[in-house]
N, C-alpha and C positions, 0 to 999 in steps of 0.2 A: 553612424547608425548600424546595427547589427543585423545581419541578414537573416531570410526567414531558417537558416539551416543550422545559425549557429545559436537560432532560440530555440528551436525543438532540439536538438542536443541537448542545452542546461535544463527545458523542462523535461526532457524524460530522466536528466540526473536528479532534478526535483520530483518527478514521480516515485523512482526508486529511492528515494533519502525516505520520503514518506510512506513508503511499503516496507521499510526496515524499520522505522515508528513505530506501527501498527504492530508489527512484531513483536518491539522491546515493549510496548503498554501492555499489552495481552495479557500477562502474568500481574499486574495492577490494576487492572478495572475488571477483573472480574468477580474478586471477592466483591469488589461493590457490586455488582451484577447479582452476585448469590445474594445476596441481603433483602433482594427486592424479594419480595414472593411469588412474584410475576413469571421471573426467569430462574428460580429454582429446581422446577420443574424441566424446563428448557435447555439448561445453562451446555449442555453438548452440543447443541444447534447455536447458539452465541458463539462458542469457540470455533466452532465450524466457520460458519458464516466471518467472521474476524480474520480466520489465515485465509479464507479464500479471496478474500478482499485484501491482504497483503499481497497473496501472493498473484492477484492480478495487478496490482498497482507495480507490482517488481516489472510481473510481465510487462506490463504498457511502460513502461520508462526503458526495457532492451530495447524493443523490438524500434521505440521511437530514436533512441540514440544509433543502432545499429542502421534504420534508416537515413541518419543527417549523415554518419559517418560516410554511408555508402555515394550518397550525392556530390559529393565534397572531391 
């Protein structure tokens, strides 16, 4: 069985795998975004909102790997 250090390592790899996701879709879900009428109006605050939740899901998968690393 795997210890608690070398699963927070894979999941903060798994956090950053999915904050480089969020990245590559960005440029695809937004024309669906524009379409609604809803977020039109908005759609600056969508992209906003989109990298800043990538670019914390990067953050929290360092900061968690750089922590397993450190323990180890």
């Amino acid at each position: 069985m795997m210890d608690k250090t070398k699963i927070r390592f894979y999941y903060g790899i798994i956090l950053i795998a999915v904050g480089l996701g969020v990245f590559y879709r960005i440029p695809q879900v937004i024309p669906q975004l524009e379409a609604i009428e809803f977020f039109k109006q908005k759609i600056i605050l969508v992209y906003l909102c989109f990298y800043i939740l990538g670019l914390f899901l990067i953050l929290a998968g360092s900061i968690r790997i750089y922590r397993a690393r450190k323990d180890i």
